[in-house]
N, C-alpha and C positions, 0 to 999 in steps of 0.2 A: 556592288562595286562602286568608287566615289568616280564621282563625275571631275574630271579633272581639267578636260577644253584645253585653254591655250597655256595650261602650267608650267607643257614643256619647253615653251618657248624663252629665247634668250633676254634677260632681265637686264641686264646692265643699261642697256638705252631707255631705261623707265624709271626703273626704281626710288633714280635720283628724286624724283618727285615727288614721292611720298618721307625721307628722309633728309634734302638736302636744303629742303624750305622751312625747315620747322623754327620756332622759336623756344627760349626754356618756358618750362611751367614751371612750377612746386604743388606739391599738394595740398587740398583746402582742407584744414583740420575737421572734423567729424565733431567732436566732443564725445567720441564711444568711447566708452573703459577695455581696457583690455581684456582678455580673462588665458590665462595663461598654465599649461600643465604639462607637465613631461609625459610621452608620445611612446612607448618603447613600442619595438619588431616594424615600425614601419621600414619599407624596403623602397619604395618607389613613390617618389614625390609628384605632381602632375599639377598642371598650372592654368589657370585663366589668362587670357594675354589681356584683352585690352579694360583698363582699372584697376588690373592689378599689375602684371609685369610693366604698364606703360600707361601713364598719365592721359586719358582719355578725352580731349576739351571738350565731346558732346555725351562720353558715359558710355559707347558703344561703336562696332564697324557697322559702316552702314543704312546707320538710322534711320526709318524711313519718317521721321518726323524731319521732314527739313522744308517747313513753309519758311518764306522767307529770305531762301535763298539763292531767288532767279540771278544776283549780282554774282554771286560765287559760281554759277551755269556760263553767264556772261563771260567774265573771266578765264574762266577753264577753254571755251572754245575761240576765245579770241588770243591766245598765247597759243595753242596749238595748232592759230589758222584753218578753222573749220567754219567760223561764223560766217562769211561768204560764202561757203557751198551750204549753204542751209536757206530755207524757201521762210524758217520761221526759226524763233528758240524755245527750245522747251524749255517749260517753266518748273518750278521744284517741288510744284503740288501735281503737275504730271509724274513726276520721276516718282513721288511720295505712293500715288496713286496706280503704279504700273507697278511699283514693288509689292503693293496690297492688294492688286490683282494676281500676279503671276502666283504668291504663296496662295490666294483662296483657292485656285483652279489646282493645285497638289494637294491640299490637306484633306488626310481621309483620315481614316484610323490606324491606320498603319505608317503613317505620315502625320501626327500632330501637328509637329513645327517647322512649315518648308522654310527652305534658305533660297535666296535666289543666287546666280549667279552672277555678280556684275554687271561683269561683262557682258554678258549675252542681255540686261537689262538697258544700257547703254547703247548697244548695237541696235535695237529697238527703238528707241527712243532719236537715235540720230536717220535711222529710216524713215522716221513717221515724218520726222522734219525735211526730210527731203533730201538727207543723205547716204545712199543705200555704201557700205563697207564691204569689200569683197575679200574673200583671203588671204588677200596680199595688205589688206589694211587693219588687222585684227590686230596689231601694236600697238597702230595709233587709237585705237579704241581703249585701249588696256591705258595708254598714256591718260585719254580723258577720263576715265575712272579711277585712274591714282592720283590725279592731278586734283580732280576735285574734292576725294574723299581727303586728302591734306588738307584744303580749303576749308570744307565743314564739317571735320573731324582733327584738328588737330594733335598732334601724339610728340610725347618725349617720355623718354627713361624713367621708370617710379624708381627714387630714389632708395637704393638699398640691392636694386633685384639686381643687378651684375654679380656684386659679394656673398650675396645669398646661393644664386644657382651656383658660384665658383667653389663656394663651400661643400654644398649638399655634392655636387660630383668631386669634388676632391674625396668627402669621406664615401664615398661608392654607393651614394644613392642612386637608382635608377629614375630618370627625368621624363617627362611626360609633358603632353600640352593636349589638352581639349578646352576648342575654343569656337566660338562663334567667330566665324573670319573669313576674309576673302580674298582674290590671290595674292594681293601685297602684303598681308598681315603677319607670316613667318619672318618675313626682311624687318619687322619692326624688334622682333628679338633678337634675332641672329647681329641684328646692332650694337645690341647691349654689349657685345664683344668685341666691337669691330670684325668681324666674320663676316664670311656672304653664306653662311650655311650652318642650319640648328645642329646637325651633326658636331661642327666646329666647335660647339657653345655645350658640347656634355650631352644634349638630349639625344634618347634613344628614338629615332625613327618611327621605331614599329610602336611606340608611344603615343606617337603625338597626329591628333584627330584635329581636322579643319573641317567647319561646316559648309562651307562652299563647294569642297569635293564629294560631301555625299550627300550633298543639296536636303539634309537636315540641320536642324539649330536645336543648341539648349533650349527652353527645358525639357526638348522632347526624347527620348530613352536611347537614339540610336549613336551617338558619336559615345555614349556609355558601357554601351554593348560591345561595341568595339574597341574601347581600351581594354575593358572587360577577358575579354577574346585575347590582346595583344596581351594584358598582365601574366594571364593563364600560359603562354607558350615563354614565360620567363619565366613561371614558375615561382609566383607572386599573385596569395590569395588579396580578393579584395579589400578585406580588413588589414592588409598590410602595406595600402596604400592612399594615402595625403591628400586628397584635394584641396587645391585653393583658390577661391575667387569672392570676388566683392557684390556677388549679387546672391541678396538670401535664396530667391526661386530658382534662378538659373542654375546657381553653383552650387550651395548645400541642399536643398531639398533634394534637386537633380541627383550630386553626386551619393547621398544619403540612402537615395529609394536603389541606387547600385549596389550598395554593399560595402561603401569608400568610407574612412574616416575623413572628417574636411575641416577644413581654416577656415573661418570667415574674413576677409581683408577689409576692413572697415577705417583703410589711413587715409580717402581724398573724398571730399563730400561730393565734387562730380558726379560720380558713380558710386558713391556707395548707397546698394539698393536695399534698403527693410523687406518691401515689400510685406508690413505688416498688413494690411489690405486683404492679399490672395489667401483664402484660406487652405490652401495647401500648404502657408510655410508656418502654420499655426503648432505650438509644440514644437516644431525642429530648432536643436538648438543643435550649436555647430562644435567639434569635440577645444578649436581654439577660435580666439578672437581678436583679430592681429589686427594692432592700429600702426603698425611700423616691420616691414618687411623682414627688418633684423633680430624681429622677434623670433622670426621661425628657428632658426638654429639651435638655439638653446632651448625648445621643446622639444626638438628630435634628436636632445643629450649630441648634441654638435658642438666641440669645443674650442 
């Protein structure tokens, strides 16, 4: 079952902060050539969010590479009026260090690639420093963890994806998202529409897999499994369904060793990952290789 903590809780007095601070980006050209082919029977499109649906400034949610960034820890808990109840600040090679901790202590075999969850890494981190959160304070916890990941993750709209998903659900493709993400990362698409909800935005629910609710991450097999699972009660074999994302291991390999056909998104040098290095993603080649979002449509005979 996904781990889900404070999901249910009311967004509107946070959210602002991971959306209402942003600045534009554009994407950084690649220099990748396209490679481009018509797609036919796919039924169900499914999506990587952050690189691909969304201009990524660090390439990923959550990074735990963030030396560097004690000013941005600063910041975060002095706007939110925390830095007085603290005995000290955590510093971002702690934060780095605690997120590299909590995945060693889950990874087994069955658990390749733990996710942590935020928040619950946050709430840690503000107890060590000498500010214990009790139930009643688990928002303002959620606020310093969106507050900062805006900070050292910046995010705006990949040009193209509005028009794109507006299209693929107009001609009745089914929409999907598996993504490495955490609890603010759905409100970063559901933007793309001005909406407060993916439902609003065409995507199908029972689709779309967030790693922070089942405290796994790409490239490890289970948020696959479970589209997998979801495609099957639509009635949509695996070969009749799209993945797309900007990291060779994470997203085609991944989506590949499922049974997916997949897009490689190869339009913002930020994030886009070769990953020629790992030999796992040696040989896989991805069925497209999208340097422009708007490419997609007209391989899936979209007119």
């Amino acid at each position: 079952m996904p781990h889900r903590g404070s999901l249910i809780m009311e967004v509107e007095s946070w959210v602002e902060a991971i959306l209402h601070h942003r600045v534009e980006m554009r994407p950084v050209e690649t220099h990748i050539e396209p490679r481009l082919q018509e797609l036919a029977g796919i039924k169900a499109v499914v999506f990587d969010i952050y690189g691909t649906l969304v201009i990524s400034g660090s390439g990923d949610v959550g990074s735990a590479e963030t030396v560097g960034h004690d000013n941005l820890i600063r910041q975060t808990l002095e706007e939110l009026e925390l830095l007085e109840k603290l005995v000290s600040v955590p510093s971002s090679d702690f934060l780095r260090k605690t997120v590299q901790q909590l995945n060693h202590e889950r990874c087994n075999s069955s658990c390749p690639k733990p996710e942590v969850d935020i928040v619950e890494v946050w709430r840690k981190l503000l107890a060590e420093s000498g500010w214990l959160a009790g139930p009643a304070d688990i928002e303002l916890v959620v606020r310093v963890a969106t507050r900062y990941e805006a900070l050292a993750n910046p995010t705006w709209p990949m040009p193209g994806a509005a028009e794109v998903l507006r299209q693929l659900h107009k001609t009745g493709f089914s929409l999907g998202i598996v993504s490495n993400a955490q609890i603010f990362t759905p409100y970063l698409v559901s933007n793309l529409f001005g909406q407060t909800c993916l439902e609003d935005g065409g995507f199908d629910l029972d689709l779309c897999f967030f790693s922070n609710r089942y405290r796994q991450a790409k490239p490890g097999p289970r948020l696959f499994e479970v589209l997998i699972l979801g495609l099957s009660n639509r009635g949509i074999l695996p070969e009749e369904a799209l993945y797309v994302g900007n990291d060779m291991l994470n997203d085609v390999w991944a989506a590949s060793r499922a049974g997916l056909r997949t897009a490689w998104f190869a339009g913002d040098q930020r994030s886009c990952r070769t990953r020629q290095e790992d030999s796992r993603c040696q040989g896989v080649v991805p069925d497209l290789v999208l340097t422009d979002l708007l490419q997609l449509p007209e391989s899936l005979l979209v007119s």
